[in-house]
C-alpha positions as CSV (number, residue, x, y, z in Angstrom):
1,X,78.1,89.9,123.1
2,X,78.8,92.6,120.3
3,X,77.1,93.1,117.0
4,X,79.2,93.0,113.8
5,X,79.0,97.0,113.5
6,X,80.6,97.3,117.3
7,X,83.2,95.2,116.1
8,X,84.2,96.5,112.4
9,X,84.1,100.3,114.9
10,X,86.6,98.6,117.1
11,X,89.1,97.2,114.5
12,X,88.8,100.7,112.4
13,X,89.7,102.6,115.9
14,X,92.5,100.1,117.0
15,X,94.1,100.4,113.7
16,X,93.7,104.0,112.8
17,X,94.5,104.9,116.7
18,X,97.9,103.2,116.9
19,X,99.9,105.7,114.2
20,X,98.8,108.6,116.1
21,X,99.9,106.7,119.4
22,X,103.1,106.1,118.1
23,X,103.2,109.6,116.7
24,X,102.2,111.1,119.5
25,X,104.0,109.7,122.2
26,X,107.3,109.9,120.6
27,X,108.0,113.2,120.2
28,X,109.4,115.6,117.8
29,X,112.9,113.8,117.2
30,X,115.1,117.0,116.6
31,X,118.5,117.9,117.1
32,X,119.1,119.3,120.6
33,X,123.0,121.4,119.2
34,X,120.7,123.8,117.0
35,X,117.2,125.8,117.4
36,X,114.3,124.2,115.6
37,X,115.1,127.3,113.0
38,X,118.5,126.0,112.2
39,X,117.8,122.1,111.5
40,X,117.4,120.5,108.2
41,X,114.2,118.7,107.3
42,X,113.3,116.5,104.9
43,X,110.1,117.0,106.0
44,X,108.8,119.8,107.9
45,X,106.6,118.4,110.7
46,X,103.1,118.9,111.3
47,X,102.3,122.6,113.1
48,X,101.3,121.1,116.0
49,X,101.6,123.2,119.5
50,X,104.0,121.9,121.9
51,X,102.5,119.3,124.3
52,X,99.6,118.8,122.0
53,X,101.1,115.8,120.1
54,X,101.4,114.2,123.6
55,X,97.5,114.8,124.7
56,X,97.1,113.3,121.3
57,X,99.6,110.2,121.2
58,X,97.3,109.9,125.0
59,X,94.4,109.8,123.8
60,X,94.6,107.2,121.0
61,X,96.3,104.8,123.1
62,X,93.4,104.8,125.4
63,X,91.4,104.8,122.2
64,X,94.1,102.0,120.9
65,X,93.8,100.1,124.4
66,X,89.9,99.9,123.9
67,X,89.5,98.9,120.7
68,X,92.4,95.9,121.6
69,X,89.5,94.7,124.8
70,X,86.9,94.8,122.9
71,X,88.1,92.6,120.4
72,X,90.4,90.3,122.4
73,X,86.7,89.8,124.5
74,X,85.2,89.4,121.5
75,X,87.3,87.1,120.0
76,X,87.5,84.8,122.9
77,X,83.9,84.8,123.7
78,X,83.3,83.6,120.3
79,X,81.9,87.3,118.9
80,X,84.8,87.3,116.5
81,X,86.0,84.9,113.9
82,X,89.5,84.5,115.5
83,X,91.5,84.1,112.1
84,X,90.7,87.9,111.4
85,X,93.6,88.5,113.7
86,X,95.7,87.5,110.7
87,X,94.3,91.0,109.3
88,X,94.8,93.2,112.6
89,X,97.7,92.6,113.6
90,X,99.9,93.3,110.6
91,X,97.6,97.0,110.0
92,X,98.2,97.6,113.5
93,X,102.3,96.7,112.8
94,X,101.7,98.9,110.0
95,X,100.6,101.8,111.3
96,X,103.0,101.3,114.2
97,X,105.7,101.5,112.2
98,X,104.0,104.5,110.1
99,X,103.7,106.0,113.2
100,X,107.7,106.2,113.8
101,X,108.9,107.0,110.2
102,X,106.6,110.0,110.3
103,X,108.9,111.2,113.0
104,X,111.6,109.6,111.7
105,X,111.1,112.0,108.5
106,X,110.3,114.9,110.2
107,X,113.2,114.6,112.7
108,X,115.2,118.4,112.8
109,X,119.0,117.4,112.3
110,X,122.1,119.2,110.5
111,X,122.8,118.2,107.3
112,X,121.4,114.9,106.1
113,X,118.7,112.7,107.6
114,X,120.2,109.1,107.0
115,X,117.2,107.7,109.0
116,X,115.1,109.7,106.9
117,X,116.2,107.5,103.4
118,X,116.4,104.4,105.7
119,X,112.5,104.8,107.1
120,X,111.7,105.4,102.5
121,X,114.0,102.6,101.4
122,X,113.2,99.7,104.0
123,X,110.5,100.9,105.8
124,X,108.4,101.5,102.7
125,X,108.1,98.1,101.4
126,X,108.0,96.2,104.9
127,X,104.7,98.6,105.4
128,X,103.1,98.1,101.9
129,X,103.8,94.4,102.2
130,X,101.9,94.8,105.7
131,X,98.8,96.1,103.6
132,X,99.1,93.3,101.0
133,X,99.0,90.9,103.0
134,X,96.6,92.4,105.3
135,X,94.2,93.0,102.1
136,X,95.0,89.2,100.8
137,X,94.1,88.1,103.8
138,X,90.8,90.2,104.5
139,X,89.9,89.0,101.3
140,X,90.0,85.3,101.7
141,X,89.0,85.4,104.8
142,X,85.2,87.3,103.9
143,X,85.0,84.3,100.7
144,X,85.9,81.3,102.5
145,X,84.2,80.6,105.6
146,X,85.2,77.1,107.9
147,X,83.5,74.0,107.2
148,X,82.8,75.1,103.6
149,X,83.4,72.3,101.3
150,X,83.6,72.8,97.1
151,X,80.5,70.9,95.9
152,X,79.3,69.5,99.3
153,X,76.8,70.6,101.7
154,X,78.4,73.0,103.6
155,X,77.2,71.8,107.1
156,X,78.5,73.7,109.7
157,X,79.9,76.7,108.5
158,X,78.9,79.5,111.0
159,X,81.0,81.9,109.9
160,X,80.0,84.5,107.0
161,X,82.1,87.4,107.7
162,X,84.0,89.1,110.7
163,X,81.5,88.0,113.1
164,X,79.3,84.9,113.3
165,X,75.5,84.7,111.6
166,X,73.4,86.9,113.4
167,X,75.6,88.9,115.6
């Protein structure tokens, strides 16, 4: 059905695609009481035009949604090793949740921005043990392939990678 490259394309789209979703779609989170001029920031947000970050948050879940068929056709076809899933979905939960705490920390508010420290304090290490375990995983996965047995033959095993032998 798909060739290795299609695939790797799709997973790097998916996963890089749902931040700017999240971003996008949620909106600049200020303060309605004040003008923009008169919040607090702990970070100032991106110098995006109004109505921009919408066309974009738009656009990447399309790009998002697309990425998701392909693989979930792959996958079920056979095209795609199914265990890489165990890779995907905590980037994609990652960058999900990247996608909020950026507008989280760039929310316009008066005085302190609690959620601000809440996104750095627990948000921080739920996403970099996302990518951990993402990497740990991505890594075992490409070295150990079903059917492979220590020392034996290693009959039957198909798989060398995140798609099968000559996809």
């Amino acid at each position: 059905m798909t060739n290795r490259g299609t695939l790797l394309s799709a997973a790097a789209v998916l996963v890089t695609a749902v931040p700017v979703a999240a971003w996008g779609l949620l909106g600049q989170q200020n303060s309605g009481e004040l003008p923009a001029s008169q919040l607090d920031y702990a970070f100032q947000p991106l110098g995006v035009p109004d109505g921009l970050d919408t066309v974009l948050g738009v656009v990447a879940l399309v790009l998002a949604g697309a990425g998701a068929t392909l693989l979930v056709r792959a996958s079920r076809s056979g095209g795609m090793d199914k265990r890489w899933w165990g890779v995907l979905v905590p980037l994609v939960m990652a960058g999900l949740l990247v996608g909020v705490g950026w507008r989280v920390l760039t929310a316009g508010v008066i005085g302190a921005n609690i959620g601000a420290g809440l996104v750095i304090v627990f948000g921080g290490p739920v996403v970099a043990g996302l990518l951990l375990w993402a990497l740990g995983r991505g890594v075992w996965l490409a070295n150990h392939r079903p059917g492979h047995r220590p020392g034996g033959d290693n009959r039957g095993g198909q798989w060398t990678g995140f798609a099968p032998r000559g996809a």
